[in-house]
PDB file with SEQRES, HELIX, SHEET and CRYST1 records, atoms N, CA, C and O in Angstrom:
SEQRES   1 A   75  UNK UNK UNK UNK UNK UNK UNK UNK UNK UNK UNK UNK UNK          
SEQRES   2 A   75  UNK UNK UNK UNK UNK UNK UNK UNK UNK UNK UNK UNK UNK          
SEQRES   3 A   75  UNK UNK UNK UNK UNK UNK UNK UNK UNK UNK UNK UNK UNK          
SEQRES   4 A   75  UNK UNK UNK UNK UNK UNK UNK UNK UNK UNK UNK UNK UNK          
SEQRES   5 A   75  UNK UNK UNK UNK UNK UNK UNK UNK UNK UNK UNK UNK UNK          
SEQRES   6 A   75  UNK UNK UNK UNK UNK UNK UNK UNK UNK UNK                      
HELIX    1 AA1 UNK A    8  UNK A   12  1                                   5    
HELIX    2 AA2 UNK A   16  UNK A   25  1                                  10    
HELIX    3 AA3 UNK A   30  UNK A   33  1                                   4    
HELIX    4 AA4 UNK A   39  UNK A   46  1                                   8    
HELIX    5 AA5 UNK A   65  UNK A   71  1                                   7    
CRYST1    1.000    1.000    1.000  90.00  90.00  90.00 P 1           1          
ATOM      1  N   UNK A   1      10.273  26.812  44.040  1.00  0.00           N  
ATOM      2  CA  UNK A   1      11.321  25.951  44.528  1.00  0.00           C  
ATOM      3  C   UNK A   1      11.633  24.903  43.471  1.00  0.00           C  
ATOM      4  O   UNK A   1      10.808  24.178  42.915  1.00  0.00           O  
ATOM      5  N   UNK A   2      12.695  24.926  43.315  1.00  0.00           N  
ATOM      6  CA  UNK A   2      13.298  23.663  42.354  1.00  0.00           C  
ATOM      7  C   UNK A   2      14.064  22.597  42.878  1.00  0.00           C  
ATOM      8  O   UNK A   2      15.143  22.873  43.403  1.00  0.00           O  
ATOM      9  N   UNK A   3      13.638  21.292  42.813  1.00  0.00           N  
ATOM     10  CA  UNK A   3      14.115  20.723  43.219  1.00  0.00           C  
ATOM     11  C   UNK A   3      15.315  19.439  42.277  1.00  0.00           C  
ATOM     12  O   UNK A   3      14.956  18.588  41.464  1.00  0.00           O  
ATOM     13  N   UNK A   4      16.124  19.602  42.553  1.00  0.00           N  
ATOM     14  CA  UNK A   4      17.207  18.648  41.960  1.00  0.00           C  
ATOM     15  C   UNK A   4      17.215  17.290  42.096  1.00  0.00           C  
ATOM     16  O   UNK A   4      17.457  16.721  43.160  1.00  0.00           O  
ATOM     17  N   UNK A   5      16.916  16.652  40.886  1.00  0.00           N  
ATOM     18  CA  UNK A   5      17.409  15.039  41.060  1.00  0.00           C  
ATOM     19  C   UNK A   5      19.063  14.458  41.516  1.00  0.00           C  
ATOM     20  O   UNK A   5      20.190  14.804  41.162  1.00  0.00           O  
ATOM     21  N   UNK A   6      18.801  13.934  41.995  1.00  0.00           N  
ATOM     22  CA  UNK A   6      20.381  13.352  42.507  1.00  0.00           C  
ATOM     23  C   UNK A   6      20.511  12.354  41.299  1.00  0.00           C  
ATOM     24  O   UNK A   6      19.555  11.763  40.798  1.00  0.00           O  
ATOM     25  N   UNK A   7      21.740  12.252  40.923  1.00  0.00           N  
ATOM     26  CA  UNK A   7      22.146  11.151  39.686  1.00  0.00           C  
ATOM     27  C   UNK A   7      22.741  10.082  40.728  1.00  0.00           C  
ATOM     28  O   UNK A   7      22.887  10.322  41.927  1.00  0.00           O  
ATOM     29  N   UNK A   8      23.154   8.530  39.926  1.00  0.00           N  
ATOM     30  CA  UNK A   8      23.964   7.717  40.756  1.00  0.00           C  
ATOM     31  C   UNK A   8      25.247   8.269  40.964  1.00  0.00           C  
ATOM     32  O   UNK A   8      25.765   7.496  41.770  1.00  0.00           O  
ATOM     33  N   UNK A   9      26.048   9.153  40.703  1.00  0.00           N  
ATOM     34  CA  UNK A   9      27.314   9.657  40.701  1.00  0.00           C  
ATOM     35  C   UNK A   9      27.078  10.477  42.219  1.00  0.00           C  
ATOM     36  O   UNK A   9      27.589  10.005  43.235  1.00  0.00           O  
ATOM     37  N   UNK A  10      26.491  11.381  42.254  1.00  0.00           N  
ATOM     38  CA  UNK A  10      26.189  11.647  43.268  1.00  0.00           C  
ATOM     39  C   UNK A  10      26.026  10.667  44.661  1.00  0.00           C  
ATOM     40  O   UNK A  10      26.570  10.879  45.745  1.00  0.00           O  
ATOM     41  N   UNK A  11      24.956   9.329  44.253  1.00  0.00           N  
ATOM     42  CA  UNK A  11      24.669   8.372  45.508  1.00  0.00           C  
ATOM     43  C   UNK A  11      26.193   8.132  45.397  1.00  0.00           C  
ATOM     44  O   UNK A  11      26.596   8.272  46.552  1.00  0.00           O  
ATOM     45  N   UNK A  12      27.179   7.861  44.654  1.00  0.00           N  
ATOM     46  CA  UNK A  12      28.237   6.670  45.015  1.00  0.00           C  
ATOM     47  C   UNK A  12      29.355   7.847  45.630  1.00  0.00           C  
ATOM     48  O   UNK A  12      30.451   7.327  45.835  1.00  0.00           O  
ATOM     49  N   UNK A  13      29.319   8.903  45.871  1.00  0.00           N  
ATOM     50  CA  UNK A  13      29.959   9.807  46.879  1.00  0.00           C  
ATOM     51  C   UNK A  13      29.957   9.474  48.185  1.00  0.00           C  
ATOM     52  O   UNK A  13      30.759  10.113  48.866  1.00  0.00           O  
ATOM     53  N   UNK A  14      29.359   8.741  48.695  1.00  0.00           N  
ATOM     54  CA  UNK A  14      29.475   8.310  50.589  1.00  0.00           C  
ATOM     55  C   UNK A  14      31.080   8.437  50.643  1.00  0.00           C  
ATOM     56  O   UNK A  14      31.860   7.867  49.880  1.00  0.00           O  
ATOM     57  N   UNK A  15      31.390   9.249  51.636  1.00  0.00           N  
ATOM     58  CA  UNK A  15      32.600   9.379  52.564  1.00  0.00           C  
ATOM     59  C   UNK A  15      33.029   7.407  53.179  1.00  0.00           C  
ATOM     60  O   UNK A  15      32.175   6.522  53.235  1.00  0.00           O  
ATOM     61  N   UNK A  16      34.070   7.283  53.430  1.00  0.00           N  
ATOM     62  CA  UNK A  16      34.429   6.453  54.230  1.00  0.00           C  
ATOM     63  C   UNK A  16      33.668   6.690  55.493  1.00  0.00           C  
ATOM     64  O   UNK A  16      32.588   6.163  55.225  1.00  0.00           O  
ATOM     65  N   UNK A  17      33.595   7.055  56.431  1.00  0.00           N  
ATOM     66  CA  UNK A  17      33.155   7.620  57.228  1.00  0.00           C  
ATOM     67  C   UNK A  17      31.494   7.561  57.540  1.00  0.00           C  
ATOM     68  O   UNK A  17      30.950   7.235  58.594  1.00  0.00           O  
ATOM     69  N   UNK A  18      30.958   7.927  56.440  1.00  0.00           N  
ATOM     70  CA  UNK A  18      29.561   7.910  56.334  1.00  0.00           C  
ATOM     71  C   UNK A  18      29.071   6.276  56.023  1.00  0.00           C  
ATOM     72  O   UNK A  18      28.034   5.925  56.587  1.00  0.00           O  
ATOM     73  N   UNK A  19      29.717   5.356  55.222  1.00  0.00           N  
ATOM     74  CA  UNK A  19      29.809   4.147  55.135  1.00  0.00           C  
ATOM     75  C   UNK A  19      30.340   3.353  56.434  1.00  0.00           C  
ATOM     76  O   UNK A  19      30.239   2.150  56.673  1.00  0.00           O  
ATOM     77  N   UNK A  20      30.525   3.671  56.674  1.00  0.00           N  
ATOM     78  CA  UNK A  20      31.150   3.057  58.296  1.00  0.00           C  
ATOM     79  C   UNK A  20      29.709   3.463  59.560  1.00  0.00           C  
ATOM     80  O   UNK A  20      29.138   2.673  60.312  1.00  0.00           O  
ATOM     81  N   UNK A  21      29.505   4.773  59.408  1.00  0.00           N  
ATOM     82  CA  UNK A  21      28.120   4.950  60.155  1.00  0.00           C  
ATOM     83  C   UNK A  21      27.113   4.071  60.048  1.00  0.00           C  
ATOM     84  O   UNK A  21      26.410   3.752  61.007  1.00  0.00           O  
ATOM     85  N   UNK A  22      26.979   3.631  58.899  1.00  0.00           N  
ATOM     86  CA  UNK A  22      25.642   3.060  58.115  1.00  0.00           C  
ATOM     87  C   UNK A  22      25.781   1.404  58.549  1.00  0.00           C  
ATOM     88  O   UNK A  22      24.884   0.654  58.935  1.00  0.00           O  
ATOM     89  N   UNK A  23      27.077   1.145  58.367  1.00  0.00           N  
ATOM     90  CA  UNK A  23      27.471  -0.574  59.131  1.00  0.00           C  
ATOM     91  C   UNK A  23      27.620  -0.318  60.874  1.00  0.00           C  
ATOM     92  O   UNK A  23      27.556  -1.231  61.696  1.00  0.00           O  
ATOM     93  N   UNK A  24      27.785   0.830  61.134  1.00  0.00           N  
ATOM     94  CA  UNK A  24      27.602   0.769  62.352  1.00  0.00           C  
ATOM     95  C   UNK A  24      25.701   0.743  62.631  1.00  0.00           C  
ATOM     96  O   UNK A  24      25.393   0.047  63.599  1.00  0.00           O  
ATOM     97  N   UNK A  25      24.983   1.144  62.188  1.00  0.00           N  
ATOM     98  CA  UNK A  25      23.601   1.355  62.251  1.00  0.00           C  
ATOM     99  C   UNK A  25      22.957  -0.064  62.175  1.00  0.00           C  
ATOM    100  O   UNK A  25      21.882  -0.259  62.743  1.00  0.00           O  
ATOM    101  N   UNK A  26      23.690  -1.224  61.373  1.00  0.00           N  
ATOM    102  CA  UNK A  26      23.209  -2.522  61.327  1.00  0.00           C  
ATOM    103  C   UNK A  26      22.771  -2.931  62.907  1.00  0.00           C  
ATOM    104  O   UNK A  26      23.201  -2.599  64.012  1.00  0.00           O  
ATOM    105  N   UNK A  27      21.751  -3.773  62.468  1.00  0.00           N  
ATOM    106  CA  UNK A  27      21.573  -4.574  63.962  1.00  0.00           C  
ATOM    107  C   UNK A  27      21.421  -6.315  63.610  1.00  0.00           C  
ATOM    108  O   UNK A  27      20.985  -6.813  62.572  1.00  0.00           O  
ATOM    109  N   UNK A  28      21.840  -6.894  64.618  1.00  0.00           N  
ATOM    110  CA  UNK A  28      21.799  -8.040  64.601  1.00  0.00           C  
ATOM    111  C   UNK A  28      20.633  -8.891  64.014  1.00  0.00           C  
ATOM    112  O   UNK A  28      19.555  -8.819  64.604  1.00  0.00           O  
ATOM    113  N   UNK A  29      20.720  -9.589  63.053  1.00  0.00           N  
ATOM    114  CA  UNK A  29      19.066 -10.388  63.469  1.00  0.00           C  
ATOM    115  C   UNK A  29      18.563 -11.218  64.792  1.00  0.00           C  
ATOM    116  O   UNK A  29      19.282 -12.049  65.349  1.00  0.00           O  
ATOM    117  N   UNK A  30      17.669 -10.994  65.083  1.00  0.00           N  
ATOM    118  CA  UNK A  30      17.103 -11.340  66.227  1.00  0.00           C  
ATOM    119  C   UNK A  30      16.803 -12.654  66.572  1.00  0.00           C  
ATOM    120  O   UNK A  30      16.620 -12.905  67.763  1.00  0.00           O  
ATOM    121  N   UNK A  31      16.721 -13.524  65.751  1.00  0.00           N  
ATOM    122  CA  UNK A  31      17.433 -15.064  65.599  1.00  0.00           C  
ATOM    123  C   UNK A  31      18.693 -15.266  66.395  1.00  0.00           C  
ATOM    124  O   UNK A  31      18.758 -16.215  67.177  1.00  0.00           O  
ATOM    125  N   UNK A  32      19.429 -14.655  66.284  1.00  0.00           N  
ATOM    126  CA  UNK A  32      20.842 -14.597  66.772  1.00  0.00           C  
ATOM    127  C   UNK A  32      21.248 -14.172  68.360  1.00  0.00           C  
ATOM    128  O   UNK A  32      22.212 -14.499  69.053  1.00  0.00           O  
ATOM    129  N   UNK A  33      20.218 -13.398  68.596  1.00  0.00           N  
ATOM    130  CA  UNK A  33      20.639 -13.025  70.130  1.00  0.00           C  
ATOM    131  C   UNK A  33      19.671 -12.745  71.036  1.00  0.00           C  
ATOM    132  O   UNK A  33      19.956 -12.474  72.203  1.00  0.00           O  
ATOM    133  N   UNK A  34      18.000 -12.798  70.428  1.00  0.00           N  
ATOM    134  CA  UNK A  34      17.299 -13.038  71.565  1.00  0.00           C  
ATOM    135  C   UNK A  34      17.137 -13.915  72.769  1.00  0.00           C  
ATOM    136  O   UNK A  34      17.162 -15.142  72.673  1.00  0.00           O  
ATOM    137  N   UNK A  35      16.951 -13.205  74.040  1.00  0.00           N  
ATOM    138  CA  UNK A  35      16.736 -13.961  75.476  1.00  0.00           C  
ATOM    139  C   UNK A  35      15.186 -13.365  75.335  1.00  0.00           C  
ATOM    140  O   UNK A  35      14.713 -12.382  74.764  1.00  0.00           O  
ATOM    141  N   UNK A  36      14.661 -14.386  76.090  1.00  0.00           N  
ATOM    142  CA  UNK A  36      13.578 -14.151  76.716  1.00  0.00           C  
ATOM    143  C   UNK A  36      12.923 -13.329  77.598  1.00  0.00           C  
ATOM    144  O   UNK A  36      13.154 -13.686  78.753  1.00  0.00           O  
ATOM    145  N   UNK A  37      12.226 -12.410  77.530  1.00  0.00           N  
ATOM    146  CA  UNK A  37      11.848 -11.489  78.674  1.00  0.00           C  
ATOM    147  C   UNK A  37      11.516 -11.983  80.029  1.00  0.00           C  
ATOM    148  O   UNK A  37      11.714 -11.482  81.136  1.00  0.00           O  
ATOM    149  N   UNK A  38      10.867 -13.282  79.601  1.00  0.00           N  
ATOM    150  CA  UNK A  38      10.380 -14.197  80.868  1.00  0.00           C  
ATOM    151  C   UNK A  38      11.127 -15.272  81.267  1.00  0.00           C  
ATOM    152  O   UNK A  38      10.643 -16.270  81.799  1.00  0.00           O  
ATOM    153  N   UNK A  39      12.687 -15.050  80.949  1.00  0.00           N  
ATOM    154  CA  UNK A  39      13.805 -16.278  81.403  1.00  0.00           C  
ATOM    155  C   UNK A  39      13.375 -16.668  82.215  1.00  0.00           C  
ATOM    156  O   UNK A  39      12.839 -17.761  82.033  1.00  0.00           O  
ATOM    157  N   UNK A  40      13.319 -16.141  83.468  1.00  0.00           N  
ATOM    158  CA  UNK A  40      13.820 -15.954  85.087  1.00  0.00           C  
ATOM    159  C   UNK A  40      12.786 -16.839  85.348  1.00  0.00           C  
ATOM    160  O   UNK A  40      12.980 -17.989  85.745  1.00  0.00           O  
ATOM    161  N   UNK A  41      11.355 -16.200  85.078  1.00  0.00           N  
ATOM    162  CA  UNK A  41      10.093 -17.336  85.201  1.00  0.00           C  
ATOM    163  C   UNK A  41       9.701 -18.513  84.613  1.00  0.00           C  
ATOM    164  O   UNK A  41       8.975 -19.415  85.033  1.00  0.00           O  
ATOM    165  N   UNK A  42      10.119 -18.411  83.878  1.00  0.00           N  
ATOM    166  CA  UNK A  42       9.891 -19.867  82.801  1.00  0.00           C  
ATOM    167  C   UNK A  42      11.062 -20.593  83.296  1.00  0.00           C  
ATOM    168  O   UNK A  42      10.870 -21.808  83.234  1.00  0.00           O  
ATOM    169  N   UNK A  43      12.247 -20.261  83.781  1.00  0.00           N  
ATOM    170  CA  UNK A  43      13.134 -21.240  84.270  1.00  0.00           C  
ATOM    171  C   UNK A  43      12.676 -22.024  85.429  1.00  0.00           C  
ATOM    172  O   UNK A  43      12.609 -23.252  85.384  1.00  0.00           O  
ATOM    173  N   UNK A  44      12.381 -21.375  86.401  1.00  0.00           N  
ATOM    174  CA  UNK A  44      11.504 -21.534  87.723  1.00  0.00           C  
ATOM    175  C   UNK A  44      10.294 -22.033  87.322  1.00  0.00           C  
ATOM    176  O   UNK A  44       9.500 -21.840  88.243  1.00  0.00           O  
ATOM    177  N   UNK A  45      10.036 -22.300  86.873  1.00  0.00           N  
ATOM    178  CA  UNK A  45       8.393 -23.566  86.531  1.00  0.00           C  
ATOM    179  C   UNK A  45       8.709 -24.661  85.800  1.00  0.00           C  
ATOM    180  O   UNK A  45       8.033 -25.688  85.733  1.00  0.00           O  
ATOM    181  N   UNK A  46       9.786 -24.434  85.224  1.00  0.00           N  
ATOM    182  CA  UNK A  46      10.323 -25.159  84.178  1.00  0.00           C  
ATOM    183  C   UNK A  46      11.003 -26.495  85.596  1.00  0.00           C  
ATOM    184  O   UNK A  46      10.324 -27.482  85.878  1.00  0.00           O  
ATOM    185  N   UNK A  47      12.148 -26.258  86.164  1.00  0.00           N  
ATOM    186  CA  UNK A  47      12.331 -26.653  86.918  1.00  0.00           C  
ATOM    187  C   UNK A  47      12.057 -27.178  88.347  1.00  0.00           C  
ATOM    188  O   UNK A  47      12.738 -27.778  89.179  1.00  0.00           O  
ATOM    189  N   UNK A  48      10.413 -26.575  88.287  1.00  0.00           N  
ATOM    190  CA  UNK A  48       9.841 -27.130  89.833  1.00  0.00           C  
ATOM    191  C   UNK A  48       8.742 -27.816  89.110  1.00  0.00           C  
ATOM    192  O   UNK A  48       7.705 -27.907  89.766  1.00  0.00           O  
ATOM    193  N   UNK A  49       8.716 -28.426  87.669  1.00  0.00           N  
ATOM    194  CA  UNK A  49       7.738 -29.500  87.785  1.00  0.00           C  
ATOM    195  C   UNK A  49       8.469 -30.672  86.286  1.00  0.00           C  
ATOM    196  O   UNK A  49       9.473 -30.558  85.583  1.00  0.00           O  
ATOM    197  N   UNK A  50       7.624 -31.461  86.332  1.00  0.00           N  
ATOM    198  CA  UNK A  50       8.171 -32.736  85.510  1.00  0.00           C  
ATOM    199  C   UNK A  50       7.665 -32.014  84.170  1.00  0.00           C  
ATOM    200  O   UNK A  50       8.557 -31.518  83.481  1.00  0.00           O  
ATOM    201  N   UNK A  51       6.350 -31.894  83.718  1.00  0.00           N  
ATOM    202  CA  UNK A  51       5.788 -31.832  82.748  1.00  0.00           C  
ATOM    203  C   UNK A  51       5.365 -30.470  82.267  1.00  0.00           C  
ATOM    204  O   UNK A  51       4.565 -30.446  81.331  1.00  0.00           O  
ATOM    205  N   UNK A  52       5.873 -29.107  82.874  1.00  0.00           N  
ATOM    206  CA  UNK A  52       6.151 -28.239  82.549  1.00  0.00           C  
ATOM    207  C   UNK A  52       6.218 -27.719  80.941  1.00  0.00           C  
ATOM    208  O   UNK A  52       7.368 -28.073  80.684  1.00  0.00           O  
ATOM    209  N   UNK A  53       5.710 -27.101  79.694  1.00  0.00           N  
ATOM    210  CA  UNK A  53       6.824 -26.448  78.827  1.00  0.00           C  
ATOM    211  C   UNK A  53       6.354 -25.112  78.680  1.00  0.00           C  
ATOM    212  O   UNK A  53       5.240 -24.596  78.595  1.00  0.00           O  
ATOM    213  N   UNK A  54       8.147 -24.488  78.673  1.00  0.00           N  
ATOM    214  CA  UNK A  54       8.098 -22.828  78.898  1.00  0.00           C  
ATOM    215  C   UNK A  54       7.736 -22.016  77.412  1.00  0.00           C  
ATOM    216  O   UNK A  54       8.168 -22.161  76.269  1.00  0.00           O  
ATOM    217  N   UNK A  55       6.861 -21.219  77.942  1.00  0.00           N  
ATOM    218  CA  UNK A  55       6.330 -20.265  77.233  1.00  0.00           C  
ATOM    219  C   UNK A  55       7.014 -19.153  77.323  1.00  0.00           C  
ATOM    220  O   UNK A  55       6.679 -18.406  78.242  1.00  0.00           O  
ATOM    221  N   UNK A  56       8.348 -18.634  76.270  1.00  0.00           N  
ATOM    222  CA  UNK A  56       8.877 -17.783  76.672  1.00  0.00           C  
ATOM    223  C   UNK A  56       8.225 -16.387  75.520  1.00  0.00           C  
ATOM    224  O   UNK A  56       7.593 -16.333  74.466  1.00  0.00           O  
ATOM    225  N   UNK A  57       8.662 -15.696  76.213  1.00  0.00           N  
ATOM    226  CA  UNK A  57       8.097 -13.747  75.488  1.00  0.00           C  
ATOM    227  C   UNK A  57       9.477 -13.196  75.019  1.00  0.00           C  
ATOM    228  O   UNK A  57      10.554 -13.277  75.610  1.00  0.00           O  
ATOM    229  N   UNK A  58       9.170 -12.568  73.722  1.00  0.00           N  
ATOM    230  CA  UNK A  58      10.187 -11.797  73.195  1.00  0.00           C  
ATOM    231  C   UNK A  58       9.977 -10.658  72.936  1.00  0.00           C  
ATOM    232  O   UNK A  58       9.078 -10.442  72.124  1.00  0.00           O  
ATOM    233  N   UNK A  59      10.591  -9.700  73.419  1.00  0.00           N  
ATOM    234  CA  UNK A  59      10.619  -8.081  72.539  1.00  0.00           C  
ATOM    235  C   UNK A  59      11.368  -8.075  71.188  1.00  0.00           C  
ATOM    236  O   UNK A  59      12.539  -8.345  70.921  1.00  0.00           O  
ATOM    237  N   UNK A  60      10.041  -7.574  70.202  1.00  0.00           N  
ATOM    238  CA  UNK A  60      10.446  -7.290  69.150  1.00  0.00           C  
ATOM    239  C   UNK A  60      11.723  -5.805  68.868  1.00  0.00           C  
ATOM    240  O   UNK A  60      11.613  -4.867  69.657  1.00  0.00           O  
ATOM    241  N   UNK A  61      12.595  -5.731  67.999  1.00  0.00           N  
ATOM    242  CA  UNK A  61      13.523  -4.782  68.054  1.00  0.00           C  
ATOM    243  C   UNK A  61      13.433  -4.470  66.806  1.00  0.00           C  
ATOM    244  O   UNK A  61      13.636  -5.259  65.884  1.00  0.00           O  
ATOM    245  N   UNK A  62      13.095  -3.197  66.681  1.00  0.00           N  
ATOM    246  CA  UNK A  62      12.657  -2.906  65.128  1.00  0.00           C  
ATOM    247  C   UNK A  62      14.210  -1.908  64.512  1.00  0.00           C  
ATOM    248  O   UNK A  62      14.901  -1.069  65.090  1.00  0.00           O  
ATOM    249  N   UNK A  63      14.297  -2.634  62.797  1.00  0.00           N  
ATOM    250  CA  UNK A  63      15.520  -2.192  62.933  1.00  0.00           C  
ATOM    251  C   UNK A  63      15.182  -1.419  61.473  1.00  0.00           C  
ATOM    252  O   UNK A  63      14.035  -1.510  61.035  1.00  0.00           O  
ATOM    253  N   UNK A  64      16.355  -0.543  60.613  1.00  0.00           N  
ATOM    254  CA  UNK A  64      16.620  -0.419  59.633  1.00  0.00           C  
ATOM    255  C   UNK A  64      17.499  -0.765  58.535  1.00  0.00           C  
ATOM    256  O   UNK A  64      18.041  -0.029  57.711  1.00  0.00           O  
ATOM    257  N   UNK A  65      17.550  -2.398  58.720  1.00  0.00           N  
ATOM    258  CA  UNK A  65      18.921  -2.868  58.041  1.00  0.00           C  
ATOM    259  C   UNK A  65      18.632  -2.411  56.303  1.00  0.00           C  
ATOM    260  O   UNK A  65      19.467  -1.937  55.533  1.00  0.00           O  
ATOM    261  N   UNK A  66      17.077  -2.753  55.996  1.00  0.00           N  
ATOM    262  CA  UNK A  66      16.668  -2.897  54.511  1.00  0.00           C  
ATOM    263  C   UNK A  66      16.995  -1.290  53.552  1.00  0.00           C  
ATOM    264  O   UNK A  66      17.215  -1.038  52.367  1.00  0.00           O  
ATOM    265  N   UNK A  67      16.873  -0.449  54.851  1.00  0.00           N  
ATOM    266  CA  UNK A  67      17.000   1.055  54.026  1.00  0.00           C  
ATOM    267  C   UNK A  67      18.701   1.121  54.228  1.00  0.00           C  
ATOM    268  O   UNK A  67      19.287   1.100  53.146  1.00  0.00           O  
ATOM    269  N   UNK A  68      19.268   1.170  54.989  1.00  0.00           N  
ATOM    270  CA  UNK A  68      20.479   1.281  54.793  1.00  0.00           C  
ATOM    271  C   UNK A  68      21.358   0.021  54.167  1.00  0.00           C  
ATOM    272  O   UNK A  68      22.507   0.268  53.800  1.00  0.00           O  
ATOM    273  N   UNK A  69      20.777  -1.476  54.024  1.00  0.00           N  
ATOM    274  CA  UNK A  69      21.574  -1.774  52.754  1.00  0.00           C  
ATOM    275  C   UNK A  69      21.144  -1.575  51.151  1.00  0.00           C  
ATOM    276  O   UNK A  69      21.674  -2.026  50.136  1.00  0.00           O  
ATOM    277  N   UNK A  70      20.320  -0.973  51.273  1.00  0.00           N  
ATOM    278  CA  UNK A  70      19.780  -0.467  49.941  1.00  0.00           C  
ATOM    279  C   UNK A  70      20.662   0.750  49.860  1.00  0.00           C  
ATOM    280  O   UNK A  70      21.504   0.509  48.995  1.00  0.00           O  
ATOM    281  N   UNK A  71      20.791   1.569  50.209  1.00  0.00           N  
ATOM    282  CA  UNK A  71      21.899   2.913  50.378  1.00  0.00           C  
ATOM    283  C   UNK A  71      23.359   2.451  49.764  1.00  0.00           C  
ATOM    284  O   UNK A  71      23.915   2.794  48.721  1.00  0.00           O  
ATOM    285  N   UNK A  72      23.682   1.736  50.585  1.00  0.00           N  
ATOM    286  CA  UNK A  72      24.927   0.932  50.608  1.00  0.00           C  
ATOM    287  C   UNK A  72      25.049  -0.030  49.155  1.00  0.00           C  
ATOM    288  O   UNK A  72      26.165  -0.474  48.884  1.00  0.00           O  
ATOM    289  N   UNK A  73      24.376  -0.210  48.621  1.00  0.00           N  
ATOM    290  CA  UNK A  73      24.121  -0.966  48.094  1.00  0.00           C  
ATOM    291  C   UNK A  73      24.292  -0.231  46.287  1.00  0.00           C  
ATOM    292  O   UNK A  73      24.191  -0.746  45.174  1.00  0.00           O  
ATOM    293  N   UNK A  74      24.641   1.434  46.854  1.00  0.00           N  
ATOM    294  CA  UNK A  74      24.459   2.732  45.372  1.00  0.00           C  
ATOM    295  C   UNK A  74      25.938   2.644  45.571  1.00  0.00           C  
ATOM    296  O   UNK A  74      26.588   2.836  44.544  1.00  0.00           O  
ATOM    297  N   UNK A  75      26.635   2.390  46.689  1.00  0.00           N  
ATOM    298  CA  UNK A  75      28.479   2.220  46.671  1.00  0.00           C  
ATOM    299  C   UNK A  75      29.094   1.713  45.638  1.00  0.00           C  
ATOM    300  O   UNK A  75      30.320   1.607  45.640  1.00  0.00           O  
TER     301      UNK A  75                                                      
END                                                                             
């Protein structure tokens, strides 16, 4: 089996199309739009005492921004 190196001429071929997939594949940073898993409860303790502070929980969302702007990045 032989296998072929790809040159940069080759990477900088992305379709419109295929570049548009790849910004569609972005995800938000999670700075930006996490809620709390435990809103609902931490609001409700939060609010039935004086000295209360909420301990809220986050789901991590694991993304691939670093491989696809590296891709993007052979455009």
């Amino acid at each position: 089996m032989i296998l072929k190196r790809r040159n940069k001429e080759e990477d900088r071929k992305l379709t419109l199309e295929q570049v548009t997939k790849k910004l569609a594949d972005l995800r938000i940073p999670l700075s930006m739009v996490v809620t709390p898993t435990n809103l609902k409860t931490e609001r409700e303790k939060f609010f039935d005492s004086d000295t209360y502070n909420p301990q809220f929980k986050y789901s991590i969302v694991k993304n691939k921004n670093d491989d696809i702007f590296k891709d993007l990045l052979k455009v």
